[in-house]
C-alpha positions as CSV (number, residue, x, y, z in Angstrom):
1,X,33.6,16.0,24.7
2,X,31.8,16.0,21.3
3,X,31.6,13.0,19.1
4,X,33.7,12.9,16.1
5,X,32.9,14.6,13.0
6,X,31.8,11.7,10.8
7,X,29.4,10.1,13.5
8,X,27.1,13.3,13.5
9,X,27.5,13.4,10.3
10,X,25.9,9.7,10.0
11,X,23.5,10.4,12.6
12,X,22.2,13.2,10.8
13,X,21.8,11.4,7.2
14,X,19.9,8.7,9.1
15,X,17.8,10.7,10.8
16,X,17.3,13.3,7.3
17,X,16.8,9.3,5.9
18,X,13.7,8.4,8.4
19,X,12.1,11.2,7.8
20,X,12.1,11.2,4.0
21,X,10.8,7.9,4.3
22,X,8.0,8.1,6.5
23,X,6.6,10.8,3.9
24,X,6.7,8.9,0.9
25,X,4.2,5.9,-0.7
26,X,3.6,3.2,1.3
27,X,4.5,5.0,4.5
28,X,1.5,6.9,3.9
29,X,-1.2,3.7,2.8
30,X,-2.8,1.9,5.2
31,X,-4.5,-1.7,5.5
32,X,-7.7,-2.1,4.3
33,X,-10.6,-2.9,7.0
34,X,-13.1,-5.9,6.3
35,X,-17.0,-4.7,5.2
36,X,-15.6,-0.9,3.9
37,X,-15.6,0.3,0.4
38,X,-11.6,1.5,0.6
39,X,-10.2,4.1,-2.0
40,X,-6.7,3.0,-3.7
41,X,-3.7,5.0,-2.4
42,X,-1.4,3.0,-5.2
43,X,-0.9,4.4,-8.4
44,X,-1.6,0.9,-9.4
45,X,-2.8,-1.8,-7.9
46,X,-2.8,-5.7,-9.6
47,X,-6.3,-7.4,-9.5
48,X,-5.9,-11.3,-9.2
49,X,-7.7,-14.3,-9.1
50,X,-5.9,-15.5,-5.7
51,X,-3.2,-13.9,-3.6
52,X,0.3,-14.3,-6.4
53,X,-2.4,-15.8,-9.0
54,X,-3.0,-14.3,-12.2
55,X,-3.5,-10.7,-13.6
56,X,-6.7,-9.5,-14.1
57,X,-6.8,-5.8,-14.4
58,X,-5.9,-2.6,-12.4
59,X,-7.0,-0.2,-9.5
60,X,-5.8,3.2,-10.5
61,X,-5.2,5.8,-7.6
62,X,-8.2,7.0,-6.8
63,X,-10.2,4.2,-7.3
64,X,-12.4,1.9,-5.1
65,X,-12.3,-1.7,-3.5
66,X,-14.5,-3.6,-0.9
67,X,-13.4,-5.5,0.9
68,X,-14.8,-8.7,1.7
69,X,-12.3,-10.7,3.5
70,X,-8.4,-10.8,4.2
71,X,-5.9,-13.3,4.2
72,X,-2.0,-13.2,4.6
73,X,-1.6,-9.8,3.5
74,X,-4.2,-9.6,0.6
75,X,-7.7,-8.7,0.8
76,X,-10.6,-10.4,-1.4
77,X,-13.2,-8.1,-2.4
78,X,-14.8,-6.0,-5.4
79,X,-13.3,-4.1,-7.6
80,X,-15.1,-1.0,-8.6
81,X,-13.9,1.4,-11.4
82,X,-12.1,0.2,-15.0
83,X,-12.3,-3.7,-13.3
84,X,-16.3,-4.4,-11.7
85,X,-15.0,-7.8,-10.4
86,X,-14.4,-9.1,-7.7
87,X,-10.8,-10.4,-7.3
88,X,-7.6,-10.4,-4.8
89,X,-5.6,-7.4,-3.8
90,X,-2.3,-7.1,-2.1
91,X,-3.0,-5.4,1.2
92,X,-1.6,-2.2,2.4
93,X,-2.3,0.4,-0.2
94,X,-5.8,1.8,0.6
95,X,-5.9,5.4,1.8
């Protein structure tokens, strides 16, 4: 006997679902690795001057961070490109 109608149906969307998602954004970035120069996956990503501190420029896609140390889920380092400074980053968007 074949499940009803509507259950496929659901198991289908959520299977169509998990795969649309492990092919977008930050599916695809990855965490950055202490002593590497690591390129930005992001379109964006916030400089600070401490993990949630303040703003003090942008990464664009494309662009490079070392990284010096990591903490929590952000990584300390320099910021190469439009910033040359060295700052905090939120972890998880290097490619």
């Amino acid at each position: 006997m074949s499940a009803p109608r509507t259950v496929r149906f659901a198991a289908l969307v959520a299977a169509v679902g998990s795969v649309l998602l492990l092919g977008s954004g930050p599916a695809q970035a990855a965490n950055g690795t202490v002593g590497v120069r690591e390129t930005v996956c992001a379109q964006d990503l916030f400089v600070r001057t401490e993990p949630v501190g303040a703003w003090m420029g942008t990464l664009s896609k494309g662009q490079t961070f070392l990284v010096e140390s990591k903490q929590s889920g952000w990584a300390y380092g320099f910021a190469y490109g439009d910033i040359n400074r060295r700052g905090w980053v939120q972890d998880g968007w290097f490619c």
